[in-house]
C-alpha positions in Angstrom: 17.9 109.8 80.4 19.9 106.6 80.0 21.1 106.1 76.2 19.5 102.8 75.7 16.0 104.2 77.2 15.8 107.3 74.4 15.6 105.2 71.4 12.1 106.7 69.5 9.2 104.6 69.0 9.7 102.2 65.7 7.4 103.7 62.6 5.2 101.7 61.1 7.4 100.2 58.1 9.9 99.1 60.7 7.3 97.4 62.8 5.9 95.4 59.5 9.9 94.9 58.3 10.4 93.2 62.2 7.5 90.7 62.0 8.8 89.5 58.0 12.5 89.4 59.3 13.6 85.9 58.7 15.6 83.7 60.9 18.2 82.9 58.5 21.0 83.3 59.8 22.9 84.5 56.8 22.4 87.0 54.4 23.7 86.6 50.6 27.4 88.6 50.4 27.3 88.3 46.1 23.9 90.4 46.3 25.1 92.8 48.7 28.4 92.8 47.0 27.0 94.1 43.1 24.5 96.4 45.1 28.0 98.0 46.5 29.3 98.4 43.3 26.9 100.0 41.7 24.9 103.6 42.8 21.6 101.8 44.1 23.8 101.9 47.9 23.6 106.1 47.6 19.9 106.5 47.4 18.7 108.7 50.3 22.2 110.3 50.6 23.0 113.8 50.0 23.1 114.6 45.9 21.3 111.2 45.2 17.7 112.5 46.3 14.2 112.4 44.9 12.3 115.1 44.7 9.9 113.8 47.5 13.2 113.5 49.7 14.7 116.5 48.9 11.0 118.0 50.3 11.4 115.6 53.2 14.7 117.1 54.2 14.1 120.8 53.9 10.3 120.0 56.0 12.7 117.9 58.8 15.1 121.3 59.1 12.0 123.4 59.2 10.8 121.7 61.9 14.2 121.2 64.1 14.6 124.8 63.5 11.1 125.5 64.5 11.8 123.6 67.9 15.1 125.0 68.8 17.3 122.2 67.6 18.4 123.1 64.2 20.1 126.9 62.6 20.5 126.9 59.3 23.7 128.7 57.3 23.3 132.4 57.4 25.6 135.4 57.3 28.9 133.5 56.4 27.9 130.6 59.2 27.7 127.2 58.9 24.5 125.5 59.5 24.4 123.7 63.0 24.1 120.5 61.3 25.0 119.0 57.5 22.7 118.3 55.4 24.3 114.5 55.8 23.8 114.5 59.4 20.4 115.3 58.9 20.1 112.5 56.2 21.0 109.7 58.4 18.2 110.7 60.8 15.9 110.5 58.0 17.1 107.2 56.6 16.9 105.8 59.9 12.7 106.6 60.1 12.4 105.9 56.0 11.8 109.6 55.4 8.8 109.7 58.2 9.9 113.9 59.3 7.9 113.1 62.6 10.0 109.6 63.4 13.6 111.2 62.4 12.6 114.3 64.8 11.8 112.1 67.3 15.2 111.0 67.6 16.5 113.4 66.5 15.6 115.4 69.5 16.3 112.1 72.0 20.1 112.6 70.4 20.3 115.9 70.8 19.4 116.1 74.4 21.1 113.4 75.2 24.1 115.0 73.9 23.9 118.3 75.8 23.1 116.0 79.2 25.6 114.2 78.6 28.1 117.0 77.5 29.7 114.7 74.7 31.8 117.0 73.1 33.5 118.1 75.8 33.9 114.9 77.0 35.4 113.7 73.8 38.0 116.5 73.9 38.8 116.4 77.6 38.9 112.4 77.8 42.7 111.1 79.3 44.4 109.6 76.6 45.5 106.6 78.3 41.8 106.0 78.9 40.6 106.2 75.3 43.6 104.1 74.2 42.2 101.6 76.9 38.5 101.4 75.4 39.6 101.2 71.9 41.7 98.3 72.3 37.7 97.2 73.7 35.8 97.6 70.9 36.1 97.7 66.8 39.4 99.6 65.2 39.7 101.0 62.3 42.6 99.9 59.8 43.4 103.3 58.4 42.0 102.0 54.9 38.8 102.0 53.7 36.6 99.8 51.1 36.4 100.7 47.3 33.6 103.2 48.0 35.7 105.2 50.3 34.1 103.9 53.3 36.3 103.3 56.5 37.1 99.4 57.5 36.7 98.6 61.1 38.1 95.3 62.7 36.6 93.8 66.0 38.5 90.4 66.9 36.1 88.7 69.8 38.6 86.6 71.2 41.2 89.2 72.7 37.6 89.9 74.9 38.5 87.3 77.3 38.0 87.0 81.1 41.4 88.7 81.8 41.7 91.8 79.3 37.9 92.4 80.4 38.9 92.3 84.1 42.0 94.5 83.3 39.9 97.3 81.5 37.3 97.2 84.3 40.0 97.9 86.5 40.8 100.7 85.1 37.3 102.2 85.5 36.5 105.2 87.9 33.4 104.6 89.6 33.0 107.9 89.1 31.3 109.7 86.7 31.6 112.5 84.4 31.0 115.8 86.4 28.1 116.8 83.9 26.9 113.2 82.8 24.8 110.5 84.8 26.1 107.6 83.0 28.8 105.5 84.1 32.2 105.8 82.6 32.5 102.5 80.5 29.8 104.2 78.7 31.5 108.1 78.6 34.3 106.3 76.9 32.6 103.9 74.3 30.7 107.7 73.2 34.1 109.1 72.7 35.1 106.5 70.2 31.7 107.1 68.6 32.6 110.9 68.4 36.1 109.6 66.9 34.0 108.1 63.7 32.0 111.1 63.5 34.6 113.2 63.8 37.4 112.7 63.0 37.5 109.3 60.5 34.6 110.2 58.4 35.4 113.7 57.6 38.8 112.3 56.9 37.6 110.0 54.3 35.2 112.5 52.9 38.2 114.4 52.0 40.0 111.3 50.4 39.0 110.4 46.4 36.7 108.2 45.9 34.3 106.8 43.1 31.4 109.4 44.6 32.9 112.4 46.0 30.0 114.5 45.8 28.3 112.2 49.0 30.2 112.6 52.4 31.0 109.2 53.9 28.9 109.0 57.1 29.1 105.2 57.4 32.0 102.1 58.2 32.0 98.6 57.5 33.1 96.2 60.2 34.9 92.7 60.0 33.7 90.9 63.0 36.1 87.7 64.1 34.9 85.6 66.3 36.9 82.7 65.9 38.0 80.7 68.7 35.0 82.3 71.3 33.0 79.9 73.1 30.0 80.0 74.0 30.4 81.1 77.7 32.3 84.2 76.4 29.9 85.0 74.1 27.1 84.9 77.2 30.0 86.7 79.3 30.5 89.5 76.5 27.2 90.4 75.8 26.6 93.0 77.8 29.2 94.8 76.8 28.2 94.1 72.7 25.0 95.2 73.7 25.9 98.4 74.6 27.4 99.2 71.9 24.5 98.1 69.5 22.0 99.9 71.2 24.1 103.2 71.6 24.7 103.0 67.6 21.2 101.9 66.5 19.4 105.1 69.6 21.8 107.7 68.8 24.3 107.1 65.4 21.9 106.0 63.1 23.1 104.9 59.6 26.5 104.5 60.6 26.7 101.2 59.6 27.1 100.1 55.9 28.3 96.5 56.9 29.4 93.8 58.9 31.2 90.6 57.8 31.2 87.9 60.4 34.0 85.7 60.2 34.7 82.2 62.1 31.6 81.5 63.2 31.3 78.2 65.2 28.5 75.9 65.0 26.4 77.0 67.6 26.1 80.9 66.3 22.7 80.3 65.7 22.0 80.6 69.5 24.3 84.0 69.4 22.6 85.1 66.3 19.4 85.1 68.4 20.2 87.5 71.4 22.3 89.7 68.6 19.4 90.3 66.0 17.3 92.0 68.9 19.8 94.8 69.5 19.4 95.7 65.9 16.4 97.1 64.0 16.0 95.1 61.0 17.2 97.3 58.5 20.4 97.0 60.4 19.9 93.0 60.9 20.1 93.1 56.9 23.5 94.7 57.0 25.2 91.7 58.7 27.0 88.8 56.9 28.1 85.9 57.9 30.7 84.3 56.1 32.0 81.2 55.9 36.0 80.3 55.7 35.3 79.6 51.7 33.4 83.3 51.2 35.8 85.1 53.7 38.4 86.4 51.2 36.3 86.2 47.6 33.8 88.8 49.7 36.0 91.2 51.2 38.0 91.3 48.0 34.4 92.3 46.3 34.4 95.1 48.8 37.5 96.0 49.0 41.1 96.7 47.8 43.4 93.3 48.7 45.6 96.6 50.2 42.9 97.5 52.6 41.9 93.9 54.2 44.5 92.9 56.8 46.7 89.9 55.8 44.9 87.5 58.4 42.2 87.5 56.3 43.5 87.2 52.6 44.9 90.2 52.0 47.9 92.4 51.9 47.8 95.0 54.4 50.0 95.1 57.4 47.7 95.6 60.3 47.0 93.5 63.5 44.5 93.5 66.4 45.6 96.5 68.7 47.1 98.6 66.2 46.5 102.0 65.4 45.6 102.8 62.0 47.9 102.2 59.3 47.4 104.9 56.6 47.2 104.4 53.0 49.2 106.9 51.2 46.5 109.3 49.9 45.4 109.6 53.9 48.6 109.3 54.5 49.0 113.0 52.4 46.3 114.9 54.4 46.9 113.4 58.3 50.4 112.9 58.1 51.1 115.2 61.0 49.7 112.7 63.2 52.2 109.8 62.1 56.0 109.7 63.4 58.2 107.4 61.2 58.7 103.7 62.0 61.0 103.2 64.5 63.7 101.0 64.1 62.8 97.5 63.4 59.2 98.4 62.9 57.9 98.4 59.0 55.2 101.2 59.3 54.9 104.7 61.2 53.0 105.6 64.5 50.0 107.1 64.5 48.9 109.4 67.1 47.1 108.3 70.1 43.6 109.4 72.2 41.2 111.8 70.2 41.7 113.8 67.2 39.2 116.1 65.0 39.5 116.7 61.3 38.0 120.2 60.1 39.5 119.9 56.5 42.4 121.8 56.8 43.6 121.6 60.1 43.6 119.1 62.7 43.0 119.1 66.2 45.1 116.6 69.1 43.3 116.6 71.9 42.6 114.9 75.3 44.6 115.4 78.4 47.6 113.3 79.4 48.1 113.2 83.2 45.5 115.8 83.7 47.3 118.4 81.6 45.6 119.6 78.1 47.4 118.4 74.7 45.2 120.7 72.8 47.0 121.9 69.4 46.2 122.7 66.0 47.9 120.9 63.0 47.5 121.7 59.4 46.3 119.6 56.9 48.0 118.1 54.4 51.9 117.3 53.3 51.6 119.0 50.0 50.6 122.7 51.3 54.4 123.7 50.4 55.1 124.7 46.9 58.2 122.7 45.3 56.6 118.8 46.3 55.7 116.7 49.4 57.3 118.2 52.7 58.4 116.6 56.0 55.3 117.0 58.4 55.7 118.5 62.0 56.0 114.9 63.4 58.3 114.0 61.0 60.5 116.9 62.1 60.2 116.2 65.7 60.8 112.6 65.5 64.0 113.2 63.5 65.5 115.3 66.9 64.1 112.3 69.4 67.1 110.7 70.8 65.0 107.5 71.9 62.4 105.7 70.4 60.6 105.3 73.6 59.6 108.6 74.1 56.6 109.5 76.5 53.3 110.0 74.4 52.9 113.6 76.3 56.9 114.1 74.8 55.4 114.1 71.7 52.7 116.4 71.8 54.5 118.4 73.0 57.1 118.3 69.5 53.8 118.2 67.4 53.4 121.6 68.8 56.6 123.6 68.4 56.9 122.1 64.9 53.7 122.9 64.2 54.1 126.7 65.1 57.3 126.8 63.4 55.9 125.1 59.9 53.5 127.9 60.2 55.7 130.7 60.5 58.4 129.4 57.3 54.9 129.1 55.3 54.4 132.9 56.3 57.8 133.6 55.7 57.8 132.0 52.1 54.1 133.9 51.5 55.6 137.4 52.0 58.7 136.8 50.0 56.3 136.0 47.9 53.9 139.2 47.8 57.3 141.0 47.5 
């Protein structure tokens, strides 16, 4: 079944929220911005639960276990799916068990038909790095709650890049999917925020540790986009609207729409329809006088990109720039600025993050670049220690090496970082 067909039937509440929605254009930023800072934002997460949700959840395992779609932890094994995975579900339907299985199940099969996973780990780098450069990027930073900042600049969308990326497209599809490929790609940069980003900033400190981050906030730029390329993009926004809101729900915490021109009103109109209103509620639109005083309410002055008021070094079309603490666990993954540049190079195509290791994958040229990496610079006794990459780069003899060339460093450093920290764990025992 198509993604944008398996999207459950709207409960009641939602229905009753849809027919009060009001056109306004604009929701208020200050209000959303003290509700932030406060707790009321982690109600309905994991560790912030009533008594009547904590029943909800263990009735909405019960019955995804019941049906084949859910194993909870037993002898030593994970459960199939966290408790926070099962959370957004149940956010999505407002705690209605029937509604969040219901979609549950329309994700889960959708998943397996589609073969996501594998997709996401088999996907050619070069055609990842193509669809991200499509659709929202995240910074490397995240907002003072510990959620991840994503940036999605409208105007770089224009009649040639979109005519170069189509170009790119097989009109092929998937071996195992029935979906065409613009679409496999857009879910593997779904799967990257589920699986790589989030963990990653679940692991990073935060005001509320005990609550995994399962959400990002997006600054939306639209300045400079007429109103032709709006009508020409929207297709391709929709897509990505309706794939979140059918099967990612409550992975958006907010979005922050900058530069909007007069006529937005007439956009705002065909955009409010992709989104269920709960979601509607989430978007801001800012004007140039609000852009910085909001984001800064949000976030660290270090985490909002310098375009936009703030200090960080980070562009349209660049990969994420690390803060430090991130910078301490995923370091592997980073190679040191090259000359003339002012920030290292983070890794390219798909990545996992299990906690403490790391998984490169994708193929490049058909070939695998599957490795392990482990997590974290500080695993060493005796202080901070030069990561893998690090190590590699330091023997590259040109700046311009091959992506693959790399991978392939990662690799052999990786092993050999392994064996010096079994080396220094049996000197040890002795």
């Amino acid at each position: 079944m198509p993604f944008w067909g398996s999207k459950s039937t709207p409960t009641k509440a939602e229905s009753d929220a849809s027919s009060n929605d009001a056109t306004d254009t604009k929701n208020d930023p200050v209000a959303a911005a003290s509700q932030a800072a406060g707790t009321a934002w982690l109600e309905g997460h994991l560790h912030h639960l009533t008594e009547e949700q904590e029943q909800k959840l263990e009735g909405f395992k019960k019955l995804c276990e019941q049906n084949g779609y859910y194993r909870p932890e037993r002898d030593g094994e994970k459960a199939s799916h966290a408790d926070a995975t099962m959370l957004r579900f149940l956010r999505a339907r407002k705690f209605d068990i029937d509604g969040a299985w219901g979609q549950f199940k329309d994700t889960e099969d959708w998943r397996r038909e589609n073969a996501i996973e594998s997709l996401y780990e088999n996907i050619e780098v070069d055609a990842y790095e193509a669809a991200r450069r499509m659709y929202p990027q995240w910074t490397g930073r995240r907002d003072r709650r510990g959620i991840p900042v994503y940036v999605f600049e409208i105007q770089h969308l224009n009649n040639k890049n979109m005519a170069a990326y189509k170009s790119t497209l097989s009109t092929e599809t998937q071996q195992s999917s029935k979906v065409p490929e613009r679409l496999l790609r857009l879910f593997a940069l779904y799967e990257n925020l589920l699986r790589f980003v989030m963990p990653l900033c679940s692991q990073l400190s935060r005001p509320n540790p005990e609550t995994p981050i399962t959400s990002s906030n997006n600054i939306v730029d639209v300045s400079g986009v007429g109103l032709k390329q709006f009508w020409d993009l929207k297709g391709h926004m929709q897509d990505a609207s309706v794939l979140a809101t059918a099967h990612y729900p409550e992975t958006l915490d907010r979005i922050f729409i900058i530069g909007a021109p007069s006529f937005f009103p007439t956009v705002w109109g065909w955009i409010k329809r992709w989104f269920d209103p709960v979601t509607t509620s989430k978007i801001f639109i800012l004007s140039a006088a609000e852009v910085k005083p909001t984001l800064t309410n949000f976030m660290d002055p270090s985490s909002i990109p310098k375009q936009y008021g703030g200090d960080l070094d980070w562009k349209w079309g660049d990969m994420p720039n690390l803060d430090e603490e991130a910078r301490q666990v995923v370091g592997a993954l980073e190679t040191p600025a090259a000359e003339g540049e002012t920030k290292p190079s983070f890794i390219k195509g798909p990545v996992l993050f299990n906690g403490n290791t790391i998984e490169v994958l994708g193929k490049v040229n058909g070939e695998s670049r599957k490795s392990t990496l482990p997590a974290g610079a500080l695993a060493q006794q005796g202080g901070p220690a030069a990561t893998p990459v690090e190590k590699a780069a330091a023997q590259e003899t040109s700046v311009a090496a091959t992506e693959d060339e790399k991978v392939a460093a990662v690799q052999e450093d990786a092993a050999a970082l392994k064996s010096e920290a079994e080396t220094a764990t049996n000197t040890v025992a002795v």
